[in-house]
C-alpha positions in Angstrom: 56.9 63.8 92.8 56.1 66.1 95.3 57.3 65.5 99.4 55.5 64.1 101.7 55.3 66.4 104.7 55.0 64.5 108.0 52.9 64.1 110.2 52.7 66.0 113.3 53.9 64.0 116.6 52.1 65.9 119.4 55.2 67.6 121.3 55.9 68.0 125.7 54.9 71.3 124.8 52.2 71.3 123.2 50.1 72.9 126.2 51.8 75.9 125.5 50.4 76.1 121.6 46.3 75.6 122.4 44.0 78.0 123.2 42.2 77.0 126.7 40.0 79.5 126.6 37.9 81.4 123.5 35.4 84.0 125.4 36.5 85.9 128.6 35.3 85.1 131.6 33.1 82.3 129.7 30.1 84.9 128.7 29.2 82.8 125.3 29.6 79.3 124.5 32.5 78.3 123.4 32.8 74.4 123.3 32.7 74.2 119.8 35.5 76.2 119.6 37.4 73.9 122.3 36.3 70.7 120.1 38.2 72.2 117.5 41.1 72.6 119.0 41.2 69.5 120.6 41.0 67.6 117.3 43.7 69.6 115.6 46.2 69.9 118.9 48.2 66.9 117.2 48.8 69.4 114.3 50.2 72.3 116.3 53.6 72.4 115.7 56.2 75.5 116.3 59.2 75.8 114.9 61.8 78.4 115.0 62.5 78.2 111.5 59.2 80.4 110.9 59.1 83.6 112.3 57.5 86.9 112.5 59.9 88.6 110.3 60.0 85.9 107.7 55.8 86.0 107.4 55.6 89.5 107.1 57.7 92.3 104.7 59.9 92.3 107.6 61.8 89.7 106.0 62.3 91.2 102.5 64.3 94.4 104.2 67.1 94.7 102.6 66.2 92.0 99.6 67.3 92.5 96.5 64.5 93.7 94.7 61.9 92.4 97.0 62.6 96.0 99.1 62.1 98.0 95.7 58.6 99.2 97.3 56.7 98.9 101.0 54.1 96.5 101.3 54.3 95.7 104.8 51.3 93.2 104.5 53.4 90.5 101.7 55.5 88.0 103.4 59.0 87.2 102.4 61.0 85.6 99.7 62.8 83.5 102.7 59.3 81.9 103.0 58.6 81.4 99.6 61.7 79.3 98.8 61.5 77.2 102.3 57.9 76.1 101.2 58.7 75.8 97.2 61.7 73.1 98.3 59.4 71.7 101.3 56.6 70.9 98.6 59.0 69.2 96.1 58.0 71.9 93.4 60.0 71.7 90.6 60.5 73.4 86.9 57.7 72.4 85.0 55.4 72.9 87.8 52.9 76.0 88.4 52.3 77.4 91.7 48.9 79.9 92.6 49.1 82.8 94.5 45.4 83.8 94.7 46.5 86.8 97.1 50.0 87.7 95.5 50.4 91.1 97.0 53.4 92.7 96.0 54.3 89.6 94.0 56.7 87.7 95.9 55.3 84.6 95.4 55.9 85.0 91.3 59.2 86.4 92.0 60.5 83.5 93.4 59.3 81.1 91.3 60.5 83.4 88.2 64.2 82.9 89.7 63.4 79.0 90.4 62.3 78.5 86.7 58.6 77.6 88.2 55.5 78.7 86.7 53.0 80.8 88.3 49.8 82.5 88.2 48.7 85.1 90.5 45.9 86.8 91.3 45.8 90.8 92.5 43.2 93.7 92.5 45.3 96.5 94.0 46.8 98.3 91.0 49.9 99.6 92.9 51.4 95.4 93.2 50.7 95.0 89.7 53.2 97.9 88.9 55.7 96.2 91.6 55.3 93.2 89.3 55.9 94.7 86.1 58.7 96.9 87.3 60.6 94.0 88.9 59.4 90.8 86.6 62.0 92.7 83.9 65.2 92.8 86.0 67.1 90.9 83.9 66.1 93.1 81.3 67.0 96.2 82.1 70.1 98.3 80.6 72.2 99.5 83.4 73.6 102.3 80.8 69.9 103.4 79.8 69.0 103.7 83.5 72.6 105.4 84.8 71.5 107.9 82.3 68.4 108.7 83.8 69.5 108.5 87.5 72.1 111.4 85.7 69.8 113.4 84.1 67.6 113.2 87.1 70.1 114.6 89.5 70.7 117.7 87.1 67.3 118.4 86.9 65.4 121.2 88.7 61.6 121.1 89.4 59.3 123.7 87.7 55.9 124.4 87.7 54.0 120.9 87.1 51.0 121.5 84.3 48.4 118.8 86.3 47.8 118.7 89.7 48.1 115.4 91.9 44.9 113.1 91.1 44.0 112.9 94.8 40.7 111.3 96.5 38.9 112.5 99.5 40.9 110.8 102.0 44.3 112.2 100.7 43.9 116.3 100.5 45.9 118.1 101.9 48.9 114.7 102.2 51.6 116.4 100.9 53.0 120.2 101.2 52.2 122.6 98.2 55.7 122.2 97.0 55.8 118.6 97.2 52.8 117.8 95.7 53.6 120.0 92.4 57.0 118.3 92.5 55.2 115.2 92.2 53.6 115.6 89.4 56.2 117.3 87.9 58.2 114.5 87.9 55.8 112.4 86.4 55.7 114.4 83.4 59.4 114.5 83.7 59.5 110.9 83.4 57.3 110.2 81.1 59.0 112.8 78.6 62.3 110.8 79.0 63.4 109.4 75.4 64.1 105.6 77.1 62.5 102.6 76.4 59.1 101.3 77.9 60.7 98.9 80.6 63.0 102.1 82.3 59.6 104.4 81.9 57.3 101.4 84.2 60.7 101.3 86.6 60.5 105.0 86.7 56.9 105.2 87.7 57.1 102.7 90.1 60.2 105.2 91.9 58.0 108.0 91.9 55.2 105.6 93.5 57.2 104.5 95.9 58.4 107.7 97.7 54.7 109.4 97.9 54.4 108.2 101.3 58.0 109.5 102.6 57.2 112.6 101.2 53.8 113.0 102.5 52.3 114.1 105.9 51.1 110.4 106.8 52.6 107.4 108.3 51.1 103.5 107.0 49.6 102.4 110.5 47.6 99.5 110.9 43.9 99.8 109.4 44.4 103.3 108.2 46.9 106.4 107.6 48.1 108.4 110.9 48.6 111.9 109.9 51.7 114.5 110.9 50.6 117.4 113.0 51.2 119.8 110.0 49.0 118.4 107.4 46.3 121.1 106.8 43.3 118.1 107.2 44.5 117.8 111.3 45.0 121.1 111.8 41.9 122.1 111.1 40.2 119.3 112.8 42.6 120.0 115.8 41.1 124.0 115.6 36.9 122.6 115.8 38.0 119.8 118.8 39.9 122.8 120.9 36.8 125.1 120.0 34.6 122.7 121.2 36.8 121.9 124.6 37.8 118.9 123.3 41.3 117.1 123.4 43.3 117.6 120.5 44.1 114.3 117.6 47.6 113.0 119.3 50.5 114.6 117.7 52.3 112.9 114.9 55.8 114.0 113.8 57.5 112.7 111.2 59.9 114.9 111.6 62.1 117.4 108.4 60.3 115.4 104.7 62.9 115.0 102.1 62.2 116.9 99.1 60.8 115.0 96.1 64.1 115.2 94.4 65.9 114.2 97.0 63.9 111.0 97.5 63.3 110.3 93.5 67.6 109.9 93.7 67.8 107.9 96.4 65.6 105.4 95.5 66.7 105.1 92.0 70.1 104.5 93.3 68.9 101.5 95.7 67.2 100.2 92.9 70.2 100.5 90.3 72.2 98.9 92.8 70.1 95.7 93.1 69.5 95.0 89.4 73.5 96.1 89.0 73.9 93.1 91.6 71.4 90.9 90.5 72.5 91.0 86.9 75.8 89.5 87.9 75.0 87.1 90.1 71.7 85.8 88.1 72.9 84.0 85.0 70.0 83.2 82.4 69.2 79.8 82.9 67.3 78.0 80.3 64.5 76.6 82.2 64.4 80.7 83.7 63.6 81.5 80.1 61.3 78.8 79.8 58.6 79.3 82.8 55.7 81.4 82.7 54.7 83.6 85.6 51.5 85.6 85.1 49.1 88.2 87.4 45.8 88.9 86.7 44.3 92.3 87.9 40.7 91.0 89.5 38.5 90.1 92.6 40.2 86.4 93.4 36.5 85.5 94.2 35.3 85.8 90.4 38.9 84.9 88.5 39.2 81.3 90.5 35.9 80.0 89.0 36.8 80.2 85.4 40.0 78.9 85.7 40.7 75.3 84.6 40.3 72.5 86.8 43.4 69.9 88.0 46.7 72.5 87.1 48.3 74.1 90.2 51.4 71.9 92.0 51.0 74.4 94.8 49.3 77.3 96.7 51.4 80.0 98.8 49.4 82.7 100.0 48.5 85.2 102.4 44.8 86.6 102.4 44.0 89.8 103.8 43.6 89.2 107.2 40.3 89.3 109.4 41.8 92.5 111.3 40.0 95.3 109.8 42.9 96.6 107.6 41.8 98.8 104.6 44.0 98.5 102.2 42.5 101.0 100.1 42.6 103.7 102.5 46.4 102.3 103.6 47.6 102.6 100.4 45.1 105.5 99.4 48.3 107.7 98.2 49.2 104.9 95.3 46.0 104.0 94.6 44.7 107.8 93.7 48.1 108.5 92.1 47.7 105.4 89.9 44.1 105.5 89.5 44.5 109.5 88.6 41.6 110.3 91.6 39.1 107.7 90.5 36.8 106.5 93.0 38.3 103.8 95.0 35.0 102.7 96.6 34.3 99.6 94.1 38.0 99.1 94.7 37.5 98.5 98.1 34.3 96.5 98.1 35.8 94.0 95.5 38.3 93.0 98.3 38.0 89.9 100.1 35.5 91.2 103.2 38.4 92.2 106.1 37.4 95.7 107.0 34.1 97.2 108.3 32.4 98.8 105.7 32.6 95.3 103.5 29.4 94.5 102.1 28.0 90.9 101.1 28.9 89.4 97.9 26.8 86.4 97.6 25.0 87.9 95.1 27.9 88.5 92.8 28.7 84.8 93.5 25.7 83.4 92.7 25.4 85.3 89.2 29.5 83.8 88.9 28.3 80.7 89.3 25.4 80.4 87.5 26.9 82.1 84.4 29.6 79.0 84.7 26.7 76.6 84.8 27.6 75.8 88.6 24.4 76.8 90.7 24.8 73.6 92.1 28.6 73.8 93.3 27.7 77.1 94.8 25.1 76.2 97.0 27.4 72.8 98.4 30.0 75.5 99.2 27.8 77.6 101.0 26.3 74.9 102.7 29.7 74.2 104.4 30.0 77.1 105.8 26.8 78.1 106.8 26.5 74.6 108.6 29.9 74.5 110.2 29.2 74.9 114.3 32.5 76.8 114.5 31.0 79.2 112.5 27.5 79.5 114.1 29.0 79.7 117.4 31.2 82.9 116.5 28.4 84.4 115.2 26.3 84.2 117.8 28.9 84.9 120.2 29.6 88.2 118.6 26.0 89.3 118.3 25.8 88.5 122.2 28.5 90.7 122.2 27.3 93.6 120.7 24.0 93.3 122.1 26.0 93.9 125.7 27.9 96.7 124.4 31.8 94.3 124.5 31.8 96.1 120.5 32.5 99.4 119.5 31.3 98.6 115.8 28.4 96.6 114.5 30.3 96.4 111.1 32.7 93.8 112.8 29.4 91.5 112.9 29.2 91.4 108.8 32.7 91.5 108.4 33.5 87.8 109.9 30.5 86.4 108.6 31.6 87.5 104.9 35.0 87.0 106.1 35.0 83.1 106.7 32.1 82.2 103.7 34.3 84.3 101.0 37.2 82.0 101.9 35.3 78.7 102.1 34.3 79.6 98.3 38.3 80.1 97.6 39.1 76.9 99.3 36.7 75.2 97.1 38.3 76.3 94.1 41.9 75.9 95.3 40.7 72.3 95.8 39.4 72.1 91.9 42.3 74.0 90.6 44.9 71.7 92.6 46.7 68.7 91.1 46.7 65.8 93.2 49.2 65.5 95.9 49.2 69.4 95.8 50.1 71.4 98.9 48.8 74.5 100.2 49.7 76.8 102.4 48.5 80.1 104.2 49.8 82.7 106.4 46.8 84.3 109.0 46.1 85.4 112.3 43.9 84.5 114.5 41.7 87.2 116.2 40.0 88.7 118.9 36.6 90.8 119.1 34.6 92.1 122.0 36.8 89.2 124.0 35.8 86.2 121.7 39.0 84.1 120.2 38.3 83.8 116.4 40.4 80.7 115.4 41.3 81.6 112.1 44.4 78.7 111.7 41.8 75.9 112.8 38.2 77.0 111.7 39.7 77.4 107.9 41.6 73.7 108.3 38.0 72.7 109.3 36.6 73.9 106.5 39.0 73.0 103.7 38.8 69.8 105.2 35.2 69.9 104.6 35.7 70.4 100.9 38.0 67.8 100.1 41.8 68.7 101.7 43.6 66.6 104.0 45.0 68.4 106.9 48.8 68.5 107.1 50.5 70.9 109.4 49.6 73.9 111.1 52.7 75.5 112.1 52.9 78.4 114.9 55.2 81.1 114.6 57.1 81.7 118.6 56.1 84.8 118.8 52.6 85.4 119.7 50.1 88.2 118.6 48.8 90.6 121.0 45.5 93.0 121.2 44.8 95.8 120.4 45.3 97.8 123.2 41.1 98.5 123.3 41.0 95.2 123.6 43.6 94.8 126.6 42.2 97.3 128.7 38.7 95.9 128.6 39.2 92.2 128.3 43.0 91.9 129.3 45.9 90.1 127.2 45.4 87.0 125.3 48.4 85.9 123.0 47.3 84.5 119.8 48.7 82.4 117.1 50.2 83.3 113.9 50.4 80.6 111.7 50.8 78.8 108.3 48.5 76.2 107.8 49.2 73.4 105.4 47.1 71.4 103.5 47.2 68.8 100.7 45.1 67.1 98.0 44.6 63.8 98.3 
């Protein structure tokens, strides 16, 4: 049976956790907004056993396996197993991850003897899965043997050239980049079996951004000084009397070789470690854990009603992060240089140049038979006041020139009806007595406070879930720094909300 979570005791300091105030210096409405947070107050709850580092990759630094490559948007094992045990989920059970990420959600439950199902469209976690789903598996002698080989070998002339996509010319030196893909050939022409080969790519995917000219910051790729794309922008913005792109310096780049060993021998390490302190349980052997490559939008429809004991996730957040442009450098490599711009509209709407998918919703659910079920769960969004009054709130904003980016606009709308649709589902797919929880920010545009935490309780509560916990991580988000300077610092919360079905 799964645990009852308590209920939330409002505490002496629960001032501290609510949001007074939702638009600087009161230029939109905003009591809708305070409603809301007066209803949930008695929810807010922090805790120092949830922090920053255990909701972010932070926390699987230094993990066995979990570190194997960087996604610095998945949250940690730590996490996982905390919620698994709070939620009473046991072998036997299944637990969703509809935004799985690197796959750390799976992970877990794979080493618990839980069953899960995940749900991914960027093609660089589904390697991560596939490489580290088979840790157990792997022959330490087979993979010594490479790692061997590997450090004997000597780059030559590579016969393809890197696959790359506008945004990545010109990422890595010339030497680099033919080291690259000679290596990948070099791999592939390995006599070892098909598990090693997958482990093998994923090394060679996981060291293209250390040996590249750019740096994974925030919603996009900062580039070194050096790469040929900022010098030449640098050259038009000084011919024009402009200011140079601030420098970036990442300093001497390890050769490819140098990189390829050093990984390896992390990885060989933790599966070295992990294979003697892991034994093979039967009820390991037993559970199921499975990702599907797809847009979580169209996948959670057609899945089978009444099955999941629990839902951990992280969704993209509303922030404006690209992940396709963040990880352009896997994405082209794995992708060999096919356009990543259907990629990037598939994802759930956090960035900019999102555009609507109602359209691909509606045909979803009408070839499901489910016209009907759609237009309730659009109804609950689109007649939530929360809702309304962001929207109009940011338009006011725009339309006095608070926004740099009318894109923002779309992108919350989309942002907030795209979820209500997943919350549906996670309410039809849930067993009850189900928990579920998610990791988000809230937000700030143009000086309005986008609740995130409370606005989605609101909603799933709308469809069916019962409100649980919302629990606040100590350490506040800031702005951006845009933001600061025009509309000063406001601390927002980073939370995990919990929900359950009755």
């Amino acid at each position: 049976m799964p645990v009852q979570l308590p209920l939330i005791i409002p505490q002496k300091d629960q001032a501290d956790l609510i949001q007074e105030v939702f638009s600087h210096e009161n230029v939109c409405p905003q009591q809708e907004r305070i409603a809301l947070e007066r209803k949930y107050a008695p929810l807010l709850k922090q805790t120092d056993k949830f922090s920053r580092k255990l909701v972010s990759y932070q926390g699987n630094k230094g993990e066995v396996i979990h570190g194997w490559i960087q996604y610095k948007e998945g949250f940690s094992s730590q996490l996982v197993e905390i919620l698994i045990r709070r939620f009473g989920i046991q072998p036997g059970d299944t637990i969703l991850d509809p935004f799985s990420g690197s796959a750390t959600t799976l992970l877990v439950a794979k080493f618990l003897g839980i069953n899960a199902f995940g749900i991914e469209i960027l093609p660089l976690c589904h390697l991560a899965w596939e490489a580290k789903s088979h840790v157990l598996d792997y022959d330490l002698q087979e993979l010594r043997q490479v790692y061997q080989q590997l450090t004997q070998s000597v780059p030559n002339k590579a016969s393809e050239q890197f696959p790359h996509i506008v945004i990545t010319e010109t990422a890595f030196p010339p030497e680099t980049e033919n080291d690259i893909m000679f290596y990948t050939q070099w791999f592939e022409n390995l006599a070892i079996s098909d598990p090693a080969r997958t482990l093998c790519r994923l090394v060679v995917t996981s060291i293209l951004g250390e040996v590249s000219y750019t740096r994974k910051d925030g919603q996009y790729l900062r580039w070194d000084y050096r790469s040929e794309k900022i010098r030449s922008r640098n050259d038009t913005k000084i011919s024009l009397g402009k200011e140079p792109i601030k420098k970036v310096d990442k300093g001497p780049l390890p050769s490819v070789k140098e990189a390829l060993l050093r990984s390896l021998k992390g990885i060989l390490s933790d599966i070295e470690k992990f294979q003697q302190i892991q034994s093979r349980k039967s009820h390991q052997e037993d559970s199921q854990q499975k990702l599907i490559q797809g847009n979580t939008l169209t996948v959670l429809p057609a899945l089978a009603a009444d099955q999941f004991s629990g839902v951990i996730t992280s969704p993209p957040y509303c922030n404006r992060y690209d992940y396709t442009r963040i990880y352009a450098l896997e994405i082209a490599y794995l992708q060999r240089g096919q356009d990543i711009r259907e990629l990037r509209q598939n994802q759930l709407s956090c960035t900019v140049e999102s555009h609507s998918k109602l359209n691909i919703l509606q045909k979803c659910y009408q070839s499901l038979g489910q016209q009907d079920n759609y237009d309730k769960i659009l109804n609950t969004v689109q007649n939530h006041p929360v809702f309304t009054e962001i929207n109009d709130a940011l338009q006011a904003r725009w339309q006095r020139g608070d926004m740099n980016n009318k894109g923002v606009l779309s992108m919350v709308e989309q942002y907030f009806t795209e979820l209500t649709f997943v919350f549906a589902e996670l309410f039809r797919t849930c067993r009850s007595g189900a928990h579920v929880a998610f990791v988000n920010d809230n937000v700030r545009y143009g000086g309005e406070v986008i609740p995130v935490d409370l606005l989605s309780t609101s909603l799933a509560e709308n469809l069916g879930f019962e409100p649980v916990t919302v629990y606040v991580l100590p350490q506040r988000k800031g702005n951006s720094s845009q933001q600061m300077e025009r509309f000063g610092r406001q601390a927002l919360r980073k939370s995990i909300t919990v929900w359950k079905k009755p």
